[in-house]
VEXDREN-2710 file (C-alpha; in Angstrom, 1 decimal):
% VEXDREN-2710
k/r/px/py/pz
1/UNK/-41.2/121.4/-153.8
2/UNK/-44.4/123.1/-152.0
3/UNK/-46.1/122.6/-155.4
4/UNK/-45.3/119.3/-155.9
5/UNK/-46.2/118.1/-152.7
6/UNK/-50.0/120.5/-152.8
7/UNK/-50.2/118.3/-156.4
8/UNK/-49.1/114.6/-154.8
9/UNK/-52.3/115.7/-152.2
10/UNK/-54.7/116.3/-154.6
11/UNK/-53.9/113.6/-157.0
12/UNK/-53.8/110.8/-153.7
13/UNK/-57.3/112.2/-153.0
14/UNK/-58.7/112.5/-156.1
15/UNK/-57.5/108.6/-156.0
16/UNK/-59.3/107.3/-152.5
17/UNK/-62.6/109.2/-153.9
18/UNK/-63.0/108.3/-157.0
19/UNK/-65.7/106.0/-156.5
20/UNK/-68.2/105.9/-153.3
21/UNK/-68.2/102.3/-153.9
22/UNK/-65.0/102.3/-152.7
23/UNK/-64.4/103.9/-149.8
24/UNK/-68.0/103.6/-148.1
25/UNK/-67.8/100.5/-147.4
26/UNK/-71.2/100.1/-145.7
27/UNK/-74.4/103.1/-146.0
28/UNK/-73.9/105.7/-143.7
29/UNK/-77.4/106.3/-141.1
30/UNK/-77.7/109.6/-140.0
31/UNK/-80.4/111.3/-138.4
32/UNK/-81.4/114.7/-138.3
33/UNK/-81.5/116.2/-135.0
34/UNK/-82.9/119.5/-133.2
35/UNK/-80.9/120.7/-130.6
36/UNK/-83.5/123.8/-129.5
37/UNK/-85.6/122.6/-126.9
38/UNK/-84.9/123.9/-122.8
39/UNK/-86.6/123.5/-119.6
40/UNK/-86.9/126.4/-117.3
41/UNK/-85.0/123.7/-114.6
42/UNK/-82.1/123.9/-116.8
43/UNK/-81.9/126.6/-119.8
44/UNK/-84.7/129.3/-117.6
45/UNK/-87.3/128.9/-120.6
46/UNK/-89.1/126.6/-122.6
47/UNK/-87.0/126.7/-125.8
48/UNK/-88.9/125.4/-128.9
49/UNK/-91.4/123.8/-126.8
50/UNK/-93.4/127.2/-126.9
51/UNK/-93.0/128.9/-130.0
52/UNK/-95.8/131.4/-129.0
53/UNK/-94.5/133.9/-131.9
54/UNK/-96.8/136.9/-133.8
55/UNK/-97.0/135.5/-136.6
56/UNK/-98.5/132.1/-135.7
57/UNK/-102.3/132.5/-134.9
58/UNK/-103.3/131.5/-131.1
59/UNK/-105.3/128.8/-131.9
60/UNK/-102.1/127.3/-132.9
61/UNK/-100.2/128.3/-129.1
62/UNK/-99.4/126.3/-126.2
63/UNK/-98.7/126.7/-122.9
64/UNK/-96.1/124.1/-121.4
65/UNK/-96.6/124.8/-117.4
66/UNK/-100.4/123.8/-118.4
67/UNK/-101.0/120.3/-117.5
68/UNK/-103.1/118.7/-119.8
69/UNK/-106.4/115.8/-119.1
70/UNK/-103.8/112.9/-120.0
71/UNK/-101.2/114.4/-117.6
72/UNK/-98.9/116.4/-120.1
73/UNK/-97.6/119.1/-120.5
74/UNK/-99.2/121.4/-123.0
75/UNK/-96.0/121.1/-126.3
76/UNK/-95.8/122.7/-129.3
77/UNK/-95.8/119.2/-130.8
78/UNK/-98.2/116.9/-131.5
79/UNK/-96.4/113.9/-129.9
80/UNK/-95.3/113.5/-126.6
81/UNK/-91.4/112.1/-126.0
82/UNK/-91.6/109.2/-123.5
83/UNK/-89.3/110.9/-121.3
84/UNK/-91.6/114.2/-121.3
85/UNK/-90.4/117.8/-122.8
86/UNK/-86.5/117.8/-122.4
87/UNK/-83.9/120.4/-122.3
88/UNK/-81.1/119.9/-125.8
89/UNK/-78.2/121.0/-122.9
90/UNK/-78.5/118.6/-120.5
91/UNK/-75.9/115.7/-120.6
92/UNK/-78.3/112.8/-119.5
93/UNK/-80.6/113.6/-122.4
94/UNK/-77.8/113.7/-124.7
95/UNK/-76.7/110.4/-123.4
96/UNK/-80.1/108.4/-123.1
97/UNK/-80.6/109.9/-127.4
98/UNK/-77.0/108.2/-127.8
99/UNK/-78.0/105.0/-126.6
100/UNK/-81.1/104.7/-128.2
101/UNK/-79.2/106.1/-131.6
102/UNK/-76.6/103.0/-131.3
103/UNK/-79.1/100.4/-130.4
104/UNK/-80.8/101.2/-133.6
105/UNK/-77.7/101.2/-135.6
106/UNK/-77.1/104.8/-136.4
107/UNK/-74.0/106.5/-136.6
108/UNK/-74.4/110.0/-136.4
109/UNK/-76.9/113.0/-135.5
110/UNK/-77.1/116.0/-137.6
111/UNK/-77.7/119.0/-135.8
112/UNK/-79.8/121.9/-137.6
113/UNK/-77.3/124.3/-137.1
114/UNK/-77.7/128.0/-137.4
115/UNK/-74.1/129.5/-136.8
116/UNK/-72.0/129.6/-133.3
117/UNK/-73.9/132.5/-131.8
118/UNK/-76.8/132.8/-130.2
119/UNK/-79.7/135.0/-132.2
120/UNK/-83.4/135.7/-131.6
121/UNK/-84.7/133.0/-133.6
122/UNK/-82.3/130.5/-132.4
123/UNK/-80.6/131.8/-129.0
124/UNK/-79.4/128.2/-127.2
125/UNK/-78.9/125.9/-130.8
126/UNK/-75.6/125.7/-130.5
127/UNK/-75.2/125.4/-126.6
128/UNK/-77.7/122.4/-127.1
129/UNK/-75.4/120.7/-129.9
130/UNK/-71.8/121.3/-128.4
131/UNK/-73.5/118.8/-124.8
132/UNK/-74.2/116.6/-127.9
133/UNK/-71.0/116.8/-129.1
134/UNK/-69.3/115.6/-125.2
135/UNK/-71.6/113.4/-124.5
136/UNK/-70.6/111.9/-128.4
137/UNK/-67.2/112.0/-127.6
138/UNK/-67.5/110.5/-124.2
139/UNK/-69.7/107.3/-125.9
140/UNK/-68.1/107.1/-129.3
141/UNK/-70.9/108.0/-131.3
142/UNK/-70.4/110.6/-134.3
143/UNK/-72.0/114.1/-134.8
144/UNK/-72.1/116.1/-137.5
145/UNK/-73.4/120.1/-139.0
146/UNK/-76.1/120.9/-141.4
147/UNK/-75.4/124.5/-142.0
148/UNK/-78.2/126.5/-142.6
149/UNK/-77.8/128.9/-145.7
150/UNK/-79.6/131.8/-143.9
151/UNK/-77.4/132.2/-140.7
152/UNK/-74.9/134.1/-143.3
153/UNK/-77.3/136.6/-144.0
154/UNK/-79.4/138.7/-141.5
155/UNK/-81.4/138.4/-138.9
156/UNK/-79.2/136.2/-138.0
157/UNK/-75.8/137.0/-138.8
158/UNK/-76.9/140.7/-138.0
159/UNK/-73.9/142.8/-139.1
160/UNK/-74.3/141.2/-142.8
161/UNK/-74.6/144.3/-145.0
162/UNK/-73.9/142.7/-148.6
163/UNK/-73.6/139.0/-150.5
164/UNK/-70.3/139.1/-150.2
165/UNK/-70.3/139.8/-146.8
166/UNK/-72.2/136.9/-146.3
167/UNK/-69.8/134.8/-148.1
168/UNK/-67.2/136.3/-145.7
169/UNK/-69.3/135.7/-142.9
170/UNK/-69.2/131.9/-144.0
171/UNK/-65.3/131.9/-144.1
172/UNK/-65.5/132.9/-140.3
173/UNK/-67.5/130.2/-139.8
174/UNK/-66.3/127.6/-141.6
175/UNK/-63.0/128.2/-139.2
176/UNK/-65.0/127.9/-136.6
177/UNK/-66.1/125.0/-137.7
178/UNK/-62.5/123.7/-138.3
179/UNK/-61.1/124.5/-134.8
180/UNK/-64.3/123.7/-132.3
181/UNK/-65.7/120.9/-134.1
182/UNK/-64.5/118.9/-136.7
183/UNK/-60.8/118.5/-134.6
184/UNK/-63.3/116.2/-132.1
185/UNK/-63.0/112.8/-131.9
186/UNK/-66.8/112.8/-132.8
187/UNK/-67.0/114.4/-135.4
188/UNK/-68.2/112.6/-138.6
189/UNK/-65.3/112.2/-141.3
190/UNK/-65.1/110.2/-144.6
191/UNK/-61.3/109.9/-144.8
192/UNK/-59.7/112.7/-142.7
193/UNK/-62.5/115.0/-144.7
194/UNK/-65.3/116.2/-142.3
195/UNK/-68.8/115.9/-143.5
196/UNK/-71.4/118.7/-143.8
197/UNK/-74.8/119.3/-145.1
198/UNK/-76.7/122.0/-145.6
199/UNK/-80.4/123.0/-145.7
200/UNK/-81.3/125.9/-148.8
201/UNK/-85.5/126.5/-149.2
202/UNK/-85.2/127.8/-151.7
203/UNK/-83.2/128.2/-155.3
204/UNK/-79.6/130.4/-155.2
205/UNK/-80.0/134.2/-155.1
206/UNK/-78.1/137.2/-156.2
207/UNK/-78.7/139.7/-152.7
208/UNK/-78.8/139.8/-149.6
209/UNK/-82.5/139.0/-149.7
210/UNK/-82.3/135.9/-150.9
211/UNK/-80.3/133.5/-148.6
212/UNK/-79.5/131.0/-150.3
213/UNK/-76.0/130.2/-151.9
214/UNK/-75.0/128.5/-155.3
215/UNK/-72.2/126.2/-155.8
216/UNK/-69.6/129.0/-156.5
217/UNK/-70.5/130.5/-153.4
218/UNK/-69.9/127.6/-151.2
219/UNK/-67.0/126.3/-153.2
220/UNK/-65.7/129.8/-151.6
221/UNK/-66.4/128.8/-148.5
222/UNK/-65.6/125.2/-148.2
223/UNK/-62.0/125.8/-149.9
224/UNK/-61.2/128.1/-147.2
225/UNK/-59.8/125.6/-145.3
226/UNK/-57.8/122.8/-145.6
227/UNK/-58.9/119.7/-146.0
228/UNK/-62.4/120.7/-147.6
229/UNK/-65.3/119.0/-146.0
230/UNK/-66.9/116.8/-148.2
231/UNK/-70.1/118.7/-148.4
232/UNK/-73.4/117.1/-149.3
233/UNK/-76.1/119.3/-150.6
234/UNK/-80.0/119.3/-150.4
235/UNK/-82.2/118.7/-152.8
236/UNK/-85.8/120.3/-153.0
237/UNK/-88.4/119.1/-155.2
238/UNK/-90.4/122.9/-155.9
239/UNK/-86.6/124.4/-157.0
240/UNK/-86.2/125.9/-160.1
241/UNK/-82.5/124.8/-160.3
242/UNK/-80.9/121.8/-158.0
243/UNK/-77.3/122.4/-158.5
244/UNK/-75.4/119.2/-158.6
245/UNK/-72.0/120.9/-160.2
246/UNK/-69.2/121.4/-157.2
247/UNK/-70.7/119.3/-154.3
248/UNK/-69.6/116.1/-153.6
249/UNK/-73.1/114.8/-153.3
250/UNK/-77.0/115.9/-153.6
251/UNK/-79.3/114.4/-151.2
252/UNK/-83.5/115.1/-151.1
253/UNK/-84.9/116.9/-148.7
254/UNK/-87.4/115.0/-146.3
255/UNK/-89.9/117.2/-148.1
256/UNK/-89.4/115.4/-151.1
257/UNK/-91.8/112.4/-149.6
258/UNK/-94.5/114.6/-148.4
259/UNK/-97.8/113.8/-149.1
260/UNK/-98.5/110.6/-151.3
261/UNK/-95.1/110.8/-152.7
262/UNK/-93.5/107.2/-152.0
263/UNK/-90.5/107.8/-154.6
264/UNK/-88.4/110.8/-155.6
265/UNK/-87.7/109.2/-159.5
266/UNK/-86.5/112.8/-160.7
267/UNK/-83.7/113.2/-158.0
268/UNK/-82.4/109.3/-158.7
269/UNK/-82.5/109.9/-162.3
270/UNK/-80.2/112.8/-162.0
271/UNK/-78.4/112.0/-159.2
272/UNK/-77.2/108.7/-160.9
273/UNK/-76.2/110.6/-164.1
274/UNK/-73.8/112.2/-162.0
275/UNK/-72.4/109.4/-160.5
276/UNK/-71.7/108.3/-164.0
277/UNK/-70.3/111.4/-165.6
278/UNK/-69.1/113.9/-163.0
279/UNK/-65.9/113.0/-161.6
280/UNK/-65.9/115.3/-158.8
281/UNK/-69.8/113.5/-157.6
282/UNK/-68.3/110.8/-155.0
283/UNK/-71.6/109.1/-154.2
284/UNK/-75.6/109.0/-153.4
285/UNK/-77.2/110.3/-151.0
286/UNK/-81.1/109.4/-149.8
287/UNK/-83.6/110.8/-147.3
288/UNK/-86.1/108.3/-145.4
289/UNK/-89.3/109.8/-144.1
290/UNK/-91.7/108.7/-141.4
291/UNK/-94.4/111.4/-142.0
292/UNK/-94.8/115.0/-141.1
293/UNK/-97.2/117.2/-139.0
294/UNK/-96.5/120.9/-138.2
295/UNK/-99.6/121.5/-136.8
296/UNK/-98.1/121.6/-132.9
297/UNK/-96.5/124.9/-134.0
298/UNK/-99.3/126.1/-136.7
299/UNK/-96.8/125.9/-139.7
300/UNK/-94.2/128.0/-138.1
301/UNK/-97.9/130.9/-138.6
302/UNK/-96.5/131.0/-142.9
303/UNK/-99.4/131.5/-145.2
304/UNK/-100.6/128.2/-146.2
305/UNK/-97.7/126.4/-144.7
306/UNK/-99.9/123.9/-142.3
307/UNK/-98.2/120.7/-143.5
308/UNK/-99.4/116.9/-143.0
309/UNK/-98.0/113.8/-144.3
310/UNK/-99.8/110.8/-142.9
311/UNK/-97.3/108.3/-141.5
312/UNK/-99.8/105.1/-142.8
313/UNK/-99.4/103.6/-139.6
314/UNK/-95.4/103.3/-140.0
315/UNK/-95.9/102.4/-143.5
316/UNK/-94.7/105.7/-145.1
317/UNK/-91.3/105.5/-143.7
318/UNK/-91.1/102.1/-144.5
319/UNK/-92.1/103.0/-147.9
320/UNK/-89.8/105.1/-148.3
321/UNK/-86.8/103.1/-147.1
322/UNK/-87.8/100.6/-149.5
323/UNK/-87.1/103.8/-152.4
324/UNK/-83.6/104.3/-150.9
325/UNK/-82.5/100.6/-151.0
326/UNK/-83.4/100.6/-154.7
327/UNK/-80.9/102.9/-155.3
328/UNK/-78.2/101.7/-153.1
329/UNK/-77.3/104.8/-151.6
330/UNK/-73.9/105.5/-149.5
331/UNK/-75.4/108.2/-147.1
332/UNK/-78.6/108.0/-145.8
333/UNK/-80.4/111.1/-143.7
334/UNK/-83.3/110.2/-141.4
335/UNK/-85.4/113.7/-141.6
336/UNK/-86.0/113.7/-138.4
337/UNK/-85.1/112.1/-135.4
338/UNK/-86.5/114.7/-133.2
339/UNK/-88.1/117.4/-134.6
340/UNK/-91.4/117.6/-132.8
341/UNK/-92.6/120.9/-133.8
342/UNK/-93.1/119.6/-137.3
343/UNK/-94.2/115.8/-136.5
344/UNK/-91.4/114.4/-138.5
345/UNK/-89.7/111.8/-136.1
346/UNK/-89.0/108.8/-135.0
347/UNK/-87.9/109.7/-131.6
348/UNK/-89.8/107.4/-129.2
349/UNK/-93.1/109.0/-128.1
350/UNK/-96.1/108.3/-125.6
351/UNK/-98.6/105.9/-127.6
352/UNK/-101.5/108.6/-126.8
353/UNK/-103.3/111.3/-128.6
354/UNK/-101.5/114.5/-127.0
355/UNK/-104.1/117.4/-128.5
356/UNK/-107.6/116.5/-129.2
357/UNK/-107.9/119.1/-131.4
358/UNK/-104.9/117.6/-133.6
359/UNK/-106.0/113.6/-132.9
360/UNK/-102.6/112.6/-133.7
361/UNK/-101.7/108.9/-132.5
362/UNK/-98.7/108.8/-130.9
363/UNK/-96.4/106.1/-132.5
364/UNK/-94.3/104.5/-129.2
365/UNK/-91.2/103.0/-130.4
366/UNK/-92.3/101.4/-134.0
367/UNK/-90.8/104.0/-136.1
368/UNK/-87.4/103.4/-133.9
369/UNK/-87.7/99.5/-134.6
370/UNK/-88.5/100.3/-137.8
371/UNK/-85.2/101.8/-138.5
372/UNK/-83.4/99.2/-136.5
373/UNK/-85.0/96.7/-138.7
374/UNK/-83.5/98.1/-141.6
375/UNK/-80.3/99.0/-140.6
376/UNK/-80.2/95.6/-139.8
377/UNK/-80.7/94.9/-143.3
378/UNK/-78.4/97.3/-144.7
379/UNK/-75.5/96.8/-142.1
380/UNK/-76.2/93.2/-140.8
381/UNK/-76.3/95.0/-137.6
382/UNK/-77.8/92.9/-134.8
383/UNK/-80.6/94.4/-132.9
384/UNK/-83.0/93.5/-130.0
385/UNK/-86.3/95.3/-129.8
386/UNK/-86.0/95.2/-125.9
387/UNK/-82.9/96.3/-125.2
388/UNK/-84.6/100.0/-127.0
389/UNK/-87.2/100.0/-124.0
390/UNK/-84.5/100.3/-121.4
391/UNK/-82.4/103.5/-122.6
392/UNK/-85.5/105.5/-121.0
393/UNK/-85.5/103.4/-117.8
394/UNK/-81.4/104.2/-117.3
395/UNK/-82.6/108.2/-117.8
396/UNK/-85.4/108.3/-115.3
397/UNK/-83.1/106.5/-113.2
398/UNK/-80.6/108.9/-113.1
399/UNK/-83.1/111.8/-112.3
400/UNK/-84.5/109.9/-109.7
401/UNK/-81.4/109.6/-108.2
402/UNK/-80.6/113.5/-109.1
403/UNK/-83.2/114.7/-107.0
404/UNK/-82.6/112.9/-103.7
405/UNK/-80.5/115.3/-101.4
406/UNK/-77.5/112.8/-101.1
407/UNK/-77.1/108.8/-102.3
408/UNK/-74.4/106.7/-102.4
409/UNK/-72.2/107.1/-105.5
410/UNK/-72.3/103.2/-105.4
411/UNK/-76.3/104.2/-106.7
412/UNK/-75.0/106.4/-110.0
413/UNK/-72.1/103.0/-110.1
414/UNK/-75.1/100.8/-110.6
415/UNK/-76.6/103.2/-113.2
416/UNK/-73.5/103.6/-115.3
417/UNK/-73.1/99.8/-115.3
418/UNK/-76.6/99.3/-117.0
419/UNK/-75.5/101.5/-119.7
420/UNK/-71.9/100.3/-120.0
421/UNK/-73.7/96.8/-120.5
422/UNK/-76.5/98.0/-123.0
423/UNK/-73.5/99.7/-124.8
424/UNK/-71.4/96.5/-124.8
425/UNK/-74.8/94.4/-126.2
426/UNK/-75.4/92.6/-122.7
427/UNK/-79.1/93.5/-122.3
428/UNK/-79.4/90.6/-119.8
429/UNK/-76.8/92.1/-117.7
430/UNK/-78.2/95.9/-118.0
431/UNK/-81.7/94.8/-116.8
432/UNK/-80.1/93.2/-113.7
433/UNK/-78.3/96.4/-113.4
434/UNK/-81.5/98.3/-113.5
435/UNK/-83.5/96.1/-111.4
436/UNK/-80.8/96.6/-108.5
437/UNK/-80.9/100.5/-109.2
438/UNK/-84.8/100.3/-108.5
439/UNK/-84.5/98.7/-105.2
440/UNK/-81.4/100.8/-104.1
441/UNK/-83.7/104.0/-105.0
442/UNK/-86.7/102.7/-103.5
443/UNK/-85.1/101.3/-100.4
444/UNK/-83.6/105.1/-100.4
445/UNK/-86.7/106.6/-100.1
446/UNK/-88.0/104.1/-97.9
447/UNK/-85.9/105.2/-95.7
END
C-alpha cells in the first residue's frame, strides 16, 4: 500500500505541473535582495557597506563614518538609499523594503543566501534574511532562497574536505532549509512545493575546487527531502554548458543584459525547446535588468572585473522588460533590488551624484515606478506613484520617534495606522496619518 500511495503522489503531481500555463496563473515578480549590510548602531560594524578587503586596490575603499561634501556618508556603492546606509537586521528596514515591494506589485524578495552560518566572507547574511523573513510573515509578503553553489564547498563551509562532502554538506542544509524556512507562512511555494534558485559562476566541476554543481548533484540534494522544491536554475551567458536536464526551470542571470545586450535570443531559444519537449521543464523563467556598476566596491578588487552597464536613463531596464514580455514568462527575477555594491538596483536612491570620482546619477524612484508600471501591465495591478514616496516618510517616522527618551504609544498607534492604510491601498488616509505623526513628533520636541 506504501507504494501505491508514494505512486498516486507522484502521478497527481506530475498532473498539477504539467504545464506552467496551468498553474501560474499570473507571472511571478521577484526581486533579488542582499541581506549583508549593518550599522555599527545595530550589528557593531558596517557590514557590506565597507568592503575595505586586500584584494581590492584603495583607490576603490571607503570610509562610512567619513561624511562626505553632499552630507553622506562615504558607501561602498555608488548610489545613495534615500533612507541613508541601513542595517539588513533591523525590523523597520525590513518593513519600510516590504511596503515599497507591495506597492510596486512584487511578491517576493530573494535573498543571496550563503548557508545558515555565519563565515568570514558573509558573517550576518543570514541574521539579515531570517528579520526579513518576520517582518514577511507579519505583512504577508513572501520570501524566498537563492542558494549559492559555493557555501557547500570551503571557505565557507570550512570542514568540506571532498565533492561528496559537499553534496552531504547540501543535504544538511537543504533540512535546514525544510524546518527553519520553508514551514513559514512566507515562504514562497508553487503548490505546497517551495521555490529555490540558485547562483553558479561558473560551469559544473569535478573537485572540490570548482564549486559549482551539475544537475545530478543537486537532484541529490533537492530529493532529500520531501516535497522537492521546485528549483529554478541560473543561466550564464560565458558557460560552456547550461544544464537545462533535471531542473524545473532555467532562468538568465542579470549578467546576461550587461553591456549593450537588450535580448538574451540564445537562452529563449533553448529555454522554449524545453518547454516543448522536456516533460519534467514546468515553465519560463526571465531576468529584468536596470543596469550595473561595481565600481563602489572596485569589482569585488578581481582582475579585470570593473563592471558597468549604463542604465540609458531607465531605458535599459525597460528594454529589457520589454525582452521578457515577448516571451511570456511565468517567473520573473529583478537582479537586483538592492545590491548597491554592484549598482544593479532599483531600490529608491538619493537623485545626486554620491562619488565624483564615479559621477554616477542617482536615479530617485524611476526605476521603482518603472517596475510598478509594468507589473501593472503584467498583473493588472493598480498602482499610484505617490503612495511609493510615503513608505520612507512612515520609516523616518518611526526613528524619530525611536530616539525620543519616552512618547506616547498613541505616537507609534498613529504610525502603524499610516502603514496599515498604505497596506490596505488608502493613500489618502495614510498621508493624514502621517501628517498627524509630524505634529505629534514636533509638538514632542516642542516641548
Amino acid at each position: 500500500m506504501r507504494y501505491v500511495s508514494i505512486f498516486l503522489i507522484f502521478f497527481f503531481s506530475l498532473a498539477v505541473f504539467a504545464s506552467g500555463k496551468d498553474f501560474i496563473k499570473k507571472p511571478i515578480v521577484v526581486a533579488h535582495y542582499m541581506s549583508w549590510y549593518q550599522t555599527p548602531e545595530i550589528s557593531g560594524s558596517w557590514g557590506f557597506w565597507q568592503v575595505n578587503r586586500p584584494t581590492i586596490p584603495e583607490e576603490y575603499w571607503h570610509f562610512p563614518d567619513k561624511i562626505l561634501q553632499n552630507g553622506c556618508r562615504d558607501i561602498s556603492s555608488v548610489y545613495y538609499p534615500v533612507i541613508g546606509p541601513y542595517d539588513s537586521a533591523d525590523p523597520d528596514l525590513c518593513e519600510y523594503h516590504i511596503l515599497l515591494a507591495k506597492l510596486a506589485g512584487i511578491d517576493a524578495f530573494v535573498a543571496d543566501w550563503y548557508g545558515p552560518e555565519a563565515s568570514a566572507e558573509h558573517p550576518y547574511d543570514n541574521i539579515g534574511f531570517s528579520a526579513m523573513k518576520k517582518a514577511a510573515e507579519k505583512l504577508n509578503f513572501k520570501v524566498m532562497i537563492c542558494w549559492e553553489d559555493r557555501s557547500m564547498f570551503p571557505p565557507i563551509s570550512e570542514k568540506v574536505k571532498s565533492r561528496k562532502e559537499a553534496i552531504e554538506r547540501g543535504k544538511e542544509i537543504i533540512k535546514y532549509l525544510q524546518k527553519e524556512w520553508f514551514s513559514s507562512k512566507a515562504y514562497l511555494k508553487i503548490g505546497n512545493r517551495p521555490v529555490l534558485t540558485n547562483y553558479a559562476w561558473n560551469d559544473p566541476g569535478t573537485d572540490i575546487n570548482h564549486p559549482w554543481l551539475s544537475s545530478e548533484e543537486w537532484n541529490e540534494i533537492l530529493n532529500s527531502i520531501n516535497p522537492r522544491p521546485i528549483f529554478i536554475h541560473d543561466w550564464q551567458g560565458h558557460k560552456k554548458n547550461n544544464e537545462f536536464t533535471g531542473y524545473e526551470s532555467v532562468m538568465p542571470w542579470g549578467s546576461a543584459y550587461h553591456g549593450d545586450q537588450d535580448s538574451v535570443p540564445a537562452f529563449w531559444e533553448r529555454a522554449e525547446k524545453e518547454i516543448e519537449t522536456n516533460k519534467n521543464f514546468l515553465f519560463l523563467s526571465g531576468t529584468v535588468l536596470p543596469g550595473f556598476d561595481n565600481r563602489g566596491c572596485g569589482g569585488w578588487g578581481t582582475d579585470g572585473a570593473i563592471g558597468f552597464t549604463s542604465r540609458r536613463e531607465g531605458q535599459k531596464y525597460r528594454a529589457t522588460w520589454e525582452d521578457n514580455i515577448k516571451h511570456n514568462p511565468k517567473f520573473i527575477q529583478i537582479t537586483t533590488w538592492n545590491d548597491l555594491n554592484e549598482g544593479g538596483t532599483i531600490e529608491p536612491v538619493q537623485p545626486l551624484i554620491l562619488h565624483e570620482k564615479y559621477q554616477a546619477q542617482g536615479y530617485g524612484y524611476n526605476e521603482l515606478e518603472t517596475t510598478a508600471e509594468y507589473v501593472s501591465r503584467l498583473k493588472n495591478y493598480p498602482y499610484n506613484k505617490e503612495a511609493l514616496r510615503l513608505p520612507a516618510e512612515i520609516y523616518i517616522a518611526k526613528k524619530r520617534l525611536k530616539k525620543m527618551s519616552s512618547a506616547p504609544s498613541a505616537f507609534m498607534n498613529t504610525i502603524e495606522n499610516a502603514e496599515k492604510s498604505l497596506l490596505n491601498g488608502d493613500v489618502n488616509k495614510a498621508k493624514k496619518y502621517l501628517q498627524k505623526s509630524k505634529e505629534q513628533l514636533n509638538g514632542a520636541l516642542v516641548r
